[in-house]
N, CA, C and O atoms as a GROMACS GRO file, in nm:
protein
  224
    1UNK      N    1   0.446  -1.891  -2.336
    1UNK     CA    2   0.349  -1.797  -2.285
    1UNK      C    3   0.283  -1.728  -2.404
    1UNK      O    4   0.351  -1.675  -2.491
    2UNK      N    5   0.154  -1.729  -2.407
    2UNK     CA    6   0.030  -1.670  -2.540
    2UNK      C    7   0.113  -1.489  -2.480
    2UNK      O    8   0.182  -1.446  -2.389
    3UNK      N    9   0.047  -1.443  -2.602
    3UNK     CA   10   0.029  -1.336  -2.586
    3UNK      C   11  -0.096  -1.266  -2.506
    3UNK      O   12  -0.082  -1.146  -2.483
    4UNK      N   13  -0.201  -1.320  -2.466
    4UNK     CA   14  -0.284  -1.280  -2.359
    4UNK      C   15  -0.237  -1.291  -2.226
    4UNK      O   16  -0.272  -1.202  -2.148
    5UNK      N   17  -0.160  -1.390  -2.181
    5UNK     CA   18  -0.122  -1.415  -2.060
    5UNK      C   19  -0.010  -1.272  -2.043
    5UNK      O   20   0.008  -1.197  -1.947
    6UNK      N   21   0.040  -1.274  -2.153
    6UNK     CA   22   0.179  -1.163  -2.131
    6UNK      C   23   0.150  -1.062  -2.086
    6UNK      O   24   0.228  -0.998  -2.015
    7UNK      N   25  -0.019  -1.004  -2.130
    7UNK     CA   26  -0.065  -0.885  -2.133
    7UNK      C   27  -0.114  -0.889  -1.980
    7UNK      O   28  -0.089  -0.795  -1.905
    8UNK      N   29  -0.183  -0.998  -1.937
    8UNK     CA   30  -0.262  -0.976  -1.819
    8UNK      C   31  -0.157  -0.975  -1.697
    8UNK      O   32  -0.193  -0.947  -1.582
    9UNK      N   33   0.007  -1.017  -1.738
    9UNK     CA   34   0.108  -0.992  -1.631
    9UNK      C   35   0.178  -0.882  -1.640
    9UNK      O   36   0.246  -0.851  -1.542
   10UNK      N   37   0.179  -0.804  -1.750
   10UNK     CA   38   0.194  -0.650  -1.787
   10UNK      C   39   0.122  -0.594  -1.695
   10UNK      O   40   0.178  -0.527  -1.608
   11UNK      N   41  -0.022  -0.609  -1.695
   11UNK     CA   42  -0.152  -0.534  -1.642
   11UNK      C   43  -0.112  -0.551  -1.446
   11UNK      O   44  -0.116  -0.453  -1.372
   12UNK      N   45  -0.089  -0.649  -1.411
   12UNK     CA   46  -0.041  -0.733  -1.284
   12UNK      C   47   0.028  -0.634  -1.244
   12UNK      O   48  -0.004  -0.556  -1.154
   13UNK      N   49   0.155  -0.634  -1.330
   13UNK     CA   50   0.238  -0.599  -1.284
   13UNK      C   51   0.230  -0.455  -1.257
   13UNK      O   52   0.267  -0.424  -1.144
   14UNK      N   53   0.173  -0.318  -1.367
   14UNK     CA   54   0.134  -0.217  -1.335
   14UNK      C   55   0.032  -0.184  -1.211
   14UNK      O   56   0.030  -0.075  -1.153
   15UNK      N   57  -0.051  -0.291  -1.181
   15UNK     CA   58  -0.167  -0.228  -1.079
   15UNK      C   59  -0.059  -0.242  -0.952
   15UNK      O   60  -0.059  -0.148  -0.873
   16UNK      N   61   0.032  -0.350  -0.926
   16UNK     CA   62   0.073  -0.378  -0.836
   16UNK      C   63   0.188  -0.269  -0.823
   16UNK      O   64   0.245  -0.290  -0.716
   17UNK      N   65   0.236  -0.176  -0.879
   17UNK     CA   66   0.301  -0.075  -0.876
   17UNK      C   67   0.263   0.028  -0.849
   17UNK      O   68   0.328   0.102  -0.775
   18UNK      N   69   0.136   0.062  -0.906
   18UNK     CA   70   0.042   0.154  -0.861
   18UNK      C   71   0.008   0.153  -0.722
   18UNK      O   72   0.040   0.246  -0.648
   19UNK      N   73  -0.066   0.032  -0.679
   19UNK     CA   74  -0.067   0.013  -0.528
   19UNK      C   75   0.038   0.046  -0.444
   19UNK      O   76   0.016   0.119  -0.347
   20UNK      N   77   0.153  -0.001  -0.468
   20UNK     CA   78   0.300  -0.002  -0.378
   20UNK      C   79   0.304   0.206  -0.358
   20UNK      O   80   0.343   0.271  -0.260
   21UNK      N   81   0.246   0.257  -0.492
   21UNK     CA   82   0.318   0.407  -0.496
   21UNK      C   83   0.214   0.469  -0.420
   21UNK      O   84   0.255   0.555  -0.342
   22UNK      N   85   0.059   0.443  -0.422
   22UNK     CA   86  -0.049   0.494  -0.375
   22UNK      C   87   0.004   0.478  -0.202
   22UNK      O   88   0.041   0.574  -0.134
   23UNK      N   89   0.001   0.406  -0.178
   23UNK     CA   90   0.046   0.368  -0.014
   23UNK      C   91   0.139   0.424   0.079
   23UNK      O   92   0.124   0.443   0.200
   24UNK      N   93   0.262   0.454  -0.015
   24UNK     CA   94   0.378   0.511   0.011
   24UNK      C   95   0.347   0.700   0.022
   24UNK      O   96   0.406   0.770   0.104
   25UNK      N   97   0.265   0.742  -0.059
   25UNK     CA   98   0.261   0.819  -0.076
   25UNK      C   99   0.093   0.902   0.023
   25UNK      O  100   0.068   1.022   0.026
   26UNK      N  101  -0.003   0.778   0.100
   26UNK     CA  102  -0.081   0.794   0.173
   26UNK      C  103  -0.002   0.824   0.297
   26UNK      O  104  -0.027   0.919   0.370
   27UNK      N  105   0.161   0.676   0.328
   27UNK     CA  106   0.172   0.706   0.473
   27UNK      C  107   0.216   0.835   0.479
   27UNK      O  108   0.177   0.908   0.570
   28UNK      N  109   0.327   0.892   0.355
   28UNK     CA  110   0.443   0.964   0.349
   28UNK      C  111   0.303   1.112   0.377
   28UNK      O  112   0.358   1.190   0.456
   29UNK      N  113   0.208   1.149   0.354
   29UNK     CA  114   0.117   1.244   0.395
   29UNK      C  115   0.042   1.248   0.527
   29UNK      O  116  -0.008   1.349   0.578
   30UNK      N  117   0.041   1.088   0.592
   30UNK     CA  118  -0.027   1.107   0.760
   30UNK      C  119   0.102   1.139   0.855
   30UNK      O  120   0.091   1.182   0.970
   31UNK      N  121   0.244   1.108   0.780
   31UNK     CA  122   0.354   1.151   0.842
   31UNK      C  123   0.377   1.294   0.871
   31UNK      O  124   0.411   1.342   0.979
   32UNK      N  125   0.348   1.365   0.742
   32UNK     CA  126   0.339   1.502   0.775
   32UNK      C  127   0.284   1.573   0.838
   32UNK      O  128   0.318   1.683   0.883
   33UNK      N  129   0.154   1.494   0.851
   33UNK     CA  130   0.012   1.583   0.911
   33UNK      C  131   0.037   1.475   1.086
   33UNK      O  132  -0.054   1.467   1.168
   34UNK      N  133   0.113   1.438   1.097
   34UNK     CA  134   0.128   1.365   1.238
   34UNK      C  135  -0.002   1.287   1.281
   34UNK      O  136  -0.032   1.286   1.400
   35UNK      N  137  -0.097   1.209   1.170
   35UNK     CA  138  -0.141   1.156   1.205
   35UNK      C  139  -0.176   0.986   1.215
   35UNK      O  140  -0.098   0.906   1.162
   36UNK      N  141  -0.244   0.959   1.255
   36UNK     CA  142  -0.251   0.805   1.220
   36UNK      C  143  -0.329   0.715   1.150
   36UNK      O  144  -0.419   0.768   1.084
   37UNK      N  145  -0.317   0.563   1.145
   37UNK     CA  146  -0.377   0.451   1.012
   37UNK      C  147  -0.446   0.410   1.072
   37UNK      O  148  -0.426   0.417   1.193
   38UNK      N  149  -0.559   0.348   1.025
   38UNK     CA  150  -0.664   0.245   1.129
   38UNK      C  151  -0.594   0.123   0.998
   38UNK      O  152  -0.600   0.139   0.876
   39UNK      N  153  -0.542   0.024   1.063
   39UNK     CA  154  -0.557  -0.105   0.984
   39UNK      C  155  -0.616  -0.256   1.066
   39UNK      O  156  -0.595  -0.298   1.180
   40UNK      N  157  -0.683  -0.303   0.971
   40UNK     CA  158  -0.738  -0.452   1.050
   40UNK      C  159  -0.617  -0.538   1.047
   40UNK      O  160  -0.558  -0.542   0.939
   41UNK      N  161  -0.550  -0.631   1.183
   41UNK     CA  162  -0.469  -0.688   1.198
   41UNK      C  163  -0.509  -0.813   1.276
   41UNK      O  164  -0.512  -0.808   1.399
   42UNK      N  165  -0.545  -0.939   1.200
   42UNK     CA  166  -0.567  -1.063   1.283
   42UNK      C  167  -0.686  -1.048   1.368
   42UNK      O  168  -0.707  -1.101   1.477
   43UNK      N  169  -0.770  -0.955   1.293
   43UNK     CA  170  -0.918  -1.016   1.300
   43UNK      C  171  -0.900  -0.835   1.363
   43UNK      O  172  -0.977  -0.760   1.302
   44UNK      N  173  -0.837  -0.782   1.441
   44UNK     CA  174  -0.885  -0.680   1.512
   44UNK      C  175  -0.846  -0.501   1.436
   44UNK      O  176  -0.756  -0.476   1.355
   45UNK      N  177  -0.911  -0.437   1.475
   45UNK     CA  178  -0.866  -0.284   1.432
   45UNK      C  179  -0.792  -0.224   1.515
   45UNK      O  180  -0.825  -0.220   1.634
   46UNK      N  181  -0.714  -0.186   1.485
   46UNK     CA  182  -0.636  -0.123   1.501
   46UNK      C  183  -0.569   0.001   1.470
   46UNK      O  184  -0.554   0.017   1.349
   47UNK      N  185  -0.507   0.130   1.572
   47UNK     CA  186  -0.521   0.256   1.519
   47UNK      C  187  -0.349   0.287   1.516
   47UNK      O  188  -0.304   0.296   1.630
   48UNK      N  189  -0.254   0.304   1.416
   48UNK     CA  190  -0.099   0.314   1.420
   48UNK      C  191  -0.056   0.449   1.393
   48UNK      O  192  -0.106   0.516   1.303
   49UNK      N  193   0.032   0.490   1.465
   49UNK     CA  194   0.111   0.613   1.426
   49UNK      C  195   0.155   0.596   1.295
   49UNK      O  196   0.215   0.488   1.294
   50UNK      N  197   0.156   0.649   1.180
   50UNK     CA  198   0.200   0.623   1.031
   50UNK      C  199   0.356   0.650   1.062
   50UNK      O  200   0.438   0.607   0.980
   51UNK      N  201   0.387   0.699   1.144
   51UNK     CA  202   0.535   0.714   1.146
   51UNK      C  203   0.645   0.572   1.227
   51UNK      O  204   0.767   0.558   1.243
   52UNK      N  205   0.535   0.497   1.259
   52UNK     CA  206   0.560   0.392   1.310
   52UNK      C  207   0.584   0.292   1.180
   52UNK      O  208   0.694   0.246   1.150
   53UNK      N  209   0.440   0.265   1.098
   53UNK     CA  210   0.489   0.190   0.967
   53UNK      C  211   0.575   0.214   0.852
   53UNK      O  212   0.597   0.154   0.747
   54UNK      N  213   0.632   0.360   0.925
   54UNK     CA  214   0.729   0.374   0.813
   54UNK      C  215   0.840   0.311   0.867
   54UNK      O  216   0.919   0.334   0.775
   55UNK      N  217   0.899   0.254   0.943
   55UNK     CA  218   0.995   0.176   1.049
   55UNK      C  219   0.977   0.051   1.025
   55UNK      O  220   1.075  -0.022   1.009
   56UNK      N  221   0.863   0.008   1.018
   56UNK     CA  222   0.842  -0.154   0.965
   56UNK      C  223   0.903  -0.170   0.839
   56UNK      O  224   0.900  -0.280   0.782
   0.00000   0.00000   0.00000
């Protein structure tokens, strides 16, 4: 493995951590505020209790 590749799975690997914490930390706030997610699921929208995807 070059040393560019190393860097761009360093980089990978941080955004993809970032994402995981950003998310966690969106539901862990509609939980508090008792509200809910709109997510697209298999073509359709959809509106979820966030306290529900914290169970998934």
């Amino acid at each position: 493995m070059n040393r560019k590749t190393a860097k761009n799975d360093d980089f990978h690997i941080k955004v993809m951590k970032g994402l995981k914490l950003s998310y966690e930390r969106l539901i862990q706030s509609k939980i508090e505020k008792n509200q809910s997610v709109v997510v697209i699921r298999d073509g359709k929208v959809l509106t979820i209790k966030a306290s529900e995807l914290r169970k998934m």
